[in-house]
LUMVEX-502638 format. One record per residue: x, y, z of N, C-alpha, C in turn; residue number from 0. Coordinates in Angstrom, 1 decimal, padded with zeros to 4 digits, always signed. Layout:
! LUMVEX-502638
<site <X,Y,Z>,<X,Y,Z>,<X,Y,Z>,NUM>
...
END
This chain:
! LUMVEX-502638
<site <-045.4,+023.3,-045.5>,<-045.0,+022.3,-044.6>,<-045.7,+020.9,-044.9>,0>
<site <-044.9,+020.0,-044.9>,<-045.3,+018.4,-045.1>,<-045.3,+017.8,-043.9>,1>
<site <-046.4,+016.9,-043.5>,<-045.8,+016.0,-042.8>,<-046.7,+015.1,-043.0>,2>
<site <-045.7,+013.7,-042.7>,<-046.4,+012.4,-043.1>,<-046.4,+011.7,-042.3>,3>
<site <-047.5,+010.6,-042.3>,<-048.3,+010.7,-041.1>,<-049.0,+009.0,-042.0>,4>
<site <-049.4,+008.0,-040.0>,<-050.2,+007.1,-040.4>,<-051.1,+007.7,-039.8>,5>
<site <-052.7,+007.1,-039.8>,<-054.2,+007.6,-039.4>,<-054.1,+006.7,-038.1>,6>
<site <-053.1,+005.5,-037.9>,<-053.3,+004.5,-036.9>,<-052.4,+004.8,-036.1>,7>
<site <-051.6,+005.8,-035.8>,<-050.2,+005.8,-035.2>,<-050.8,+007.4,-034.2>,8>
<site <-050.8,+006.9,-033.0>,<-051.5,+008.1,-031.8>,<-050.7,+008.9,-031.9>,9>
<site <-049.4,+008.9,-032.3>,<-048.3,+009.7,-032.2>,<-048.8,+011.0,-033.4>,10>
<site <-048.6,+010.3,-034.3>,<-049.3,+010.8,-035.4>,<-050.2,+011.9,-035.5>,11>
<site <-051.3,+011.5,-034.5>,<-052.4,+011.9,-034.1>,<-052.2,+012.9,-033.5>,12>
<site <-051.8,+013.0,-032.3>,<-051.3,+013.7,-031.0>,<-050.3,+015.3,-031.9>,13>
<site <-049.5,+015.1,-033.3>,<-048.5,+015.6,-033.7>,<-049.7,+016.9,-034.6>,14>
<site <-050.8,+016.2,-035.1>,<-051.6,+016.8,-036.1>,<-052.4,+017.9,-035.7>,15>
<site <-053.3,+017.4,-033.8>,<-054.1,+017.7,-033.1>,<-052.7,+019.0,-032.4>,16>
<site <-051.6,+018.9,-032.3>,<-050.8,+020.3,-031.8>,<-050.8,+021.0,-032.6>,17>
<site <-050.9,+020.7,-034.4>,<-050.3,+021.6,-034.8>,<-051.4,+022.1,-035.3>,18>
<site <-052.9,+021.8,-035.2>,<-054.1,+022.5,-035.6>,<-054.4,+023.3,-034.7>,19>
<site <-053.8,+023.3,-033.1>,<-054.4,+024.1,-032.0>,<-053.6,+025.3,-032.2>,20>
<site <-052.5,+025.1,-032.9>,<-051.6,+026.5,-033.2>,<-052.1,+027.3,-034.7>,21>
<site <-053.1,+026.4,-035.3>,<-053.3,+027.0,-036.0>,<-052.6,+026.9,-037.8>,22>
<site <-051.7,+025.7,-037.8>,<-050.3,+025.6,-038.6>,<-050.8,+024.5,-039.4>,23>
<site <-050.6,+025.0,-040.7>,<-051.1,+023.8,-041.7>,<-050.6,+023.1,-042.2>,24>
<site <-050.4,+022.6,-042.9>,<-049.6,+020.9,-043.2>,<-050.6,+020.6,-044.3>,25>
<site <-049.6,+019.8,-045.4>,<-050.2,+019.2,-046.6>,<-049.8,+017.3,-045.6>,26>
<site <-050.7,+017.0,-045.4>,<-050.4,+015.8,-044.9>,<-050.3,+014.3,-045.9>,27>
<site <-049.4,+013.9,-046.0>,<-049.1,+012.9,-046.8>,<-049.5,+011.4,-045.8>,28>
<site <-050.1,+010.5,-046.7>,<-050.1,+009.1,-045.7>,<-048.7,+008.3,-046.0>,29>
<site <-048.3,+008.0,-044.8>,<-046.9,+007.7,-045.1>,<-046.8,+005.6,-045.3>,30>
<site <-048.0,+005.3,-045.1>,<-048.0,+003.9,-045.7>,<-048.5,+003.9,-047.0>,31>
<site <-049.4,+004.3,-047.8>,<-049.5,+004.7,-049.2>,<-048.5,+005.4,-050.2>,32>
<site <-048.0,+006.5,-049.6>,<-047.2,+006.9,-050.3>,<-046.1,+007.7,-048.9>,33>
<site <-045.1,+006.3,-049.3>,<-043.8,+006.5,-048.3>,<-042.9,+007.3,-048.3>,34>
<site <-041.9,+007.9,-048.2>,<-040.7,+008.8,-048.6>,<-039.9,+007.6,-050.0>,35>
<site <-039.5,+008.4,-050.7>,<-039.0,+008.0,-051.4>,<-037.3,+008.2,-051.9>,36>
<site <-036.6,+007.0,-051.9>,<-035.0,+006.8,-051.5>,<-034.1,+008.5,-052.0>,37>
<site <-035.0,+009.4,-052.7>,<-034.1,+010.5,-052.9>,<-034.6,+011.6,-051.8>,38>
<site <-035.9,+011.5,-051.2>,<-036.3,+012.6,-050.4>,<-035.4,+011.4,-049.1>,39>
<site <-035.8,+010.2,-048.6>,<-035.0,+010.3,-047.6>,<-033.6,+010.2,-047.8>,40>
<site <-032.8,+010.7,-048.6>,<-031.1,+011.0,-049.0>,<-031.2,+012.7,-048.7>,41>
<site <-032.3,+013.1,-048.5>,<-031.9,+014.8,-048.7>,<-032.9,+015.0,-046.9>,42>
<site <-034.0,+014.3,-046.6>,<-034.4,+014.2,-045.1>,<-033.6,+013.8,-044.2>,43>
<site <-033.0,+013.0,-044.2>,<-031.9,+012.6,-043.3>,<-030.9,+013.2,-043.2>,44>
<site <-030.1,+014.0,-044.1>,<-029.0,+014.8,-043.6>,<-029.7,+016.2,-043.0>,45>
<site <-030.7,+016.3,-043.7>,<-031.6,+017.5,-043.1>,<-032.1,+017.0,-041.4>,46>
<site <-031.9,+016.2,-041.4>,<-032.6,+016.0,-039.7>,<-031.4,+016.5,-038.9>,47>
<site <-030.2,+015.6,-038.9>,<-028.9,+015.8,-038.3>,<-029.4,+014.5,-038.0>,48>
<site <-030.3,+013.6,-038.1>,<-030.0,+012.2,-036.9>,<-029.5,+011.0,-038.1>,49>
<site <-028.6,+010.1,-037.6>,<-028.5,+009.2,-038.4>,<-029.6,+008.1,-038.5>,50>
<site <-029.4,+007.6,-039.8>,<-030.2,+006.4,-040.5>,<-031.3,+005.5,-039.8>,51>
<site <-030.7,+005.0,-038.7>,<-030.6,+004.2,-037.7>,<-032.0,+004.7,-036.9>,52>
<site <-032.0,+006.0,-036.3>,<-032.8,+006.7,-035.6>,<-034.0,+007.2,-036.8>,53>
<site <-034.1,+006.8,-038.1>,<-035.4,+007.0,-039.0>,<-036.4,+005.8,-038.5>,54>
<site <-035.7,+004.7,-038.0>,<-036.6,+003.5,-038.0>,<-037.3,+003.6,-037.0>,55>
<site <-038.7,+002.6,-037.2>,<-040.0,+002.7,-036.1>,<-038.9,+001.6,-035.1>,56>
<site <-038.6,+001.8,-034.0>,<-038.6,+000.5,-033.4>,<-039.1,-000.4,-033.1>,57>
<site <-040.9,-000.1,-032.7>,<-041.9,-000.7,-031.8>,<-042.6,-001.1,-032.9>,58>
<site <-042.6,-000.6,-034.4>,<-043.1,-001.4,-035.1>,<-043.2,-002.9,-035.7>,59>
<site <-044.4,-003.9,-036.3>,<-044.1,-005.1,-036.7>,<-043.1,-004.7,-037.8>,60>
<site <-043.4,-004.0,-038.9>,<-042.0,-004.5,-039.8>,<-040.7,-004.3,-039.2>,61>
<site <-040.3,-003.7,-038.1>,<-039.3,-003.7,-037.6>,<-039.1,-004.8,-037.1>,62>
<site <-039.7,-005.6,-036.2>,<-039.8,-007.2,-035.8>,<-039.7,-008.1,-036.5>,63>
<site <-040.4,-007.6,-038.0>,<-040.2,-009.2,-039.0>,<-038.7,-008.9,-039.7>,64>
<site <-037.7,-007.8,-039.4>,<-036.6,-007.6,-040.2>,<-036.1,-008.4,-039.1>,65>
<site <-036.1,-007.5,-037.8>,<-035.3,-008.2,-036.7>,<-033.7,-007.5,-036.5>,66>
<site <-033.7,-007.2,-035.1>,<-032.6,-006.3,-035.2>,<-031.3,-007.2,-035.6>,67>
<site <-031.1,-008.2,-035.1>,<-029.6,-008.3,-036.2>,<-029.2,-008.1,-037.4>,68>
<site <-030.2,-008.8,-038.4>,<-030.5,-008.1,-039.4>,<-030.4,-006.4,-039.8>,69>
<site <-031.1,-005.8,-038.9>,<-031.5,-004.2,-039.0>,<-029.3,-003.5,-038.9>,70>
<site <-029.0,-004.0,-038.0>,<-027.7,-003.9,-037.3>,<-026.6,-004.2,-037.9>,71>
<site <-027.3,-005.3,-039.3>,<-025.9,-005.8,-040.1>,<-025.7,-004.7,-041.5>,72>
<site <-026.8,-003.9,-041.6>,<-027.5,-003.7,-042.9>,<-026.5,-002.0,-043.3>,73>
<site <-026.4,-002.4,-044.4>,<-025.8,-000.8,-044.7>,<-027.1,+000.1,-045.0>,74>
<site <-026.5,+001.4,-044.7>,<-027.2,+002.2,-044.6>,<-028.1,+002.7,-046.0>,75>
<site <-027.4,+002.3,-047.0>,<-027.8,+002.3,-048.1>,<-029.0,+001.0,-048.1>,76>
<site <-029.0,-000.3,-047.9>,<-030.2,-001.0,-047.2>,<-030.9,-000.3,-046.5>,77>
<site <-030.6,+000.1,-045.2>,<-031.8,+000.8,-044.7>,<-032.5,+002.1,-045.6>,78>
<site <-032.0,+002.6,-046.0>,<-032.9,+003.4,-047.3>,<-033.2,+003.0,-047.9>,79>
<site <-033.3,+001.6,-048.5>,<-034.3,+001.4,-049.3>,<-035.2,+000.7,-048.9>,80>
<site <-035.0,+000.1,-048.0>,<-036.2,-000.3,-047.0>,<-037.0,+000.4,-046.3>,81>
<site <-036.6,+002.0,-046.3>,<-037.4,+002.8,-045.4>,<-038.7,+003.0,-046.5>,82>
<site <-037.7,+003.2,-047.8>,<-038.6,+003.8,-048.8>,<-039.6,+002.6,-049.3>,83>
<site <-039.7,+001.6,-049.2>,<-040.6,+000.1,-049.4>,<-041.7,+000.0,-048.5>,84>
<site <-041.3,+000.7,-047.3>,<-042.6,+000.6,-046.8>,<-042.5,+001.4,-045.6>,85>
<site <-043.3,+002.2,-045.7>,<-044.2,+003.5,-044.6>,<-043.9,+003.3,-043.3>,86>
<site <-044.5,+001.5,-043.1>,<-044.7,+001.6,-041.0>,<-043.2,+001.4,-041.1>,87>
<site <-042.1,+001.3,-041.4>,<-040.9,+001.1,-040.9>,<-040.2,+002.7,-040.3>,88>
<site <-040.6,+003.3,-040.9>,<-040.2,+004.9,-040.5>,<-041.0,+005.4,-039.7>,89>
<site <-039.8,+006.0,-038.7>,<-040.4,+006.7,-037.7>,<-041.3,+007.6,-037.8>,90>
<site <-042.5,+008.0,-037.4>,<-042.8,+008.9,-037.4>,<-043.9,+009.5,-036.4>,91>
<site <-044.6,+011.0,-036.8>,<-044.3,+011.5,-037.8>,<-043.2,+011.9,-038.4>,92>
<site <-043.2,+012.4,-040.0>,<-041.9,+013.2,-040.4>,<-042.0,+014.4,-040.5>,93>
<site <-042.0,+015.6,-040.4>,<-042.0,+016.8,-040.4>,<-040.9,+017.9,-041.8>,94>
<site <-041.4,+018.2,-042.5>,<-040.7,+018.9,-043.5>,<-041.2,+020.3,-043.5>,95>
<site <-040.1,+021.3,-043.6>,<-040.5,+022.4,-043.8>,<-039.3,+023.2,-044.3>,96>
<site <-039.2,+023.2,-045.5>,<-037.7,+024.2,-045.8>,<-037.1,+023.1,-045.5>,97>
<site <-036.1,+023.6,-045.0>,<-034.6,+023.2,-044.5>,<-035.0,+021.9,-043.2>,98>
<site <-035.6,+022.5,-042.7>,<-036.0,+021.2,-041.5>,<-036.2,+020.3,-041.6>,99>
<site <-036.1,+019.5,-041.1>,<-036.9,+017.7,-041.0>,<-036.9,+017.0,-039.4>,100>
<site <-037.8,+017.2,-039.0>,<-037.9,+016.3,-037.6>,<-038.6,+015.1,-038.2>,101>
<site <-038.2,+014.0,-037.3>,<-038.8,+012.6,-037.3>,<-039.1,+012.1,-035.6>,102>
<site <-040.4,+011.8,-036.0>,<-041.0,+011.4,-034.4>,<-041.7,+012.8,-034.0>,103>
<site <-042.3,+012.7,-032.9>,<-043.3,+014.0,-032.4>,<-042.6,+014.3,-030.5>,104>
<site <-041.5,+015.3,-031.0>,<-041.1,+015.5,-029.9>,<-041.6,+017.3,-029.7>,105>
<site <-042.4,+017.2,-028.9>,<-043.3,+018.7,-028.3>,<-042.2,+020.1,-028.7>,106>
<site <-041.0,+019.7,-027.8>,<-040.2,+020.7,-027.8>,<-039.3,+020.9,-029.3>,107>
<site <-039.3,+020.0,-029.5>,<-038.4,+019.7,-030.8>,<-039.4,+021.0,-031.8>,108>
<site <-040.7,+020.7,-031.9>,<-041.5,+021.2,-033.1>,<-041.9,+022.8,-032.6>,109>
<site <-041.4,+022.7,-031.2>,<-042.1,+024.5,-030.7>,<-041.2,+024.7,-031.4>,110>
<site <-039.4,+024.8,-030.9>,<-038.4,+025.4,-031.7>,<-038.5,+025.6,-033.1>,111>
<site <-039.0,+024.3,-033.7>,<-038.3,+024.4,-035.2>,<-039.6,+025.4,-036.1>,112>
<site <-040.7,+025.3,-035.2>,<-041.9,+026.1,-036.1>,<-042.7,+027.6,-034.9>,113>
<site <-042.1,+027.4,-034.4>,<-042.1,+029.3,-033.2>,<-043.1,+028.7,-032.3>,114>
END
C-alpha cells in the first residue's frame, strides 16, 4: 500500500494516525517532493472512478494562483500535467493499493476499500 501524503496537510495526518490505529502499513511517499507522475496519474485516475477535476486540492494556494477559470478552461490532459508539476495541487491524501485508488481521506471510503 502507498500513500502519499504532505507532513503539513491535517488531512494527511488524520488519514496516517487511522491507518496506524488499525495497525495497516503504508510505504508513505511525500507528495510535494516527489509527486505522482503523468503515467501513475493516467493509470490512478481511472483506478479511482472520479474524474480529473475531483484530483485537484481546491482550498489550496496553487489552486488559487491557477485560478478557477483557468482550472475550468483546461483540458484534461493540462490538468495532468499540472497535477504531476506539483504535489500541493493534488488532492489528498492518495491511497494506492492493487487496483484501488482513493483521493482525499474519507473514513468510510477507506473502511470499505481496506476491511
Amino acid at each position: 500500500m502507498l500513500v502519499l501524503s504532505y507532513s503539513g496537510c491535517q488531512t494527511c495526518r488524520n488519514a496516517l494516525k487511522w491507518l496506524e490505529a488499525r495497525k495497516l502499513s503504508a510505504d508513505v511517499r511525500p507528495i510535494v517532493e516527489q509527486p505522482p507522475t503523468v503515467k501513475e496519474l493516467k493509470e490512478w485516475i481511472v483506478r479511482s472512478g472520479k474524474p480529473v477535476k475531483k484530483w485537484l486540492n481546491t482550498s489550496g494556494q496553487s489552486y488559487r494562483a491557477l485560478g478557477k477559470s483557468k482550472v475550468d478552461a483546461a483540458s484534461e490532459e493540462t490538468l495532468i500535467d499540472w497535477l504531476a508539476k506539483d504535489g500541493k495541487l493534488v488532492k489528498r491524501p492518495v491511497l494506492v493499493k492493487g487496483t484501488t485508488v482513493l483521493v482525499g481521506f474519507n473514513e468510510d471510503e477507506w473502511k470499505t476499500a481496506l476491511g
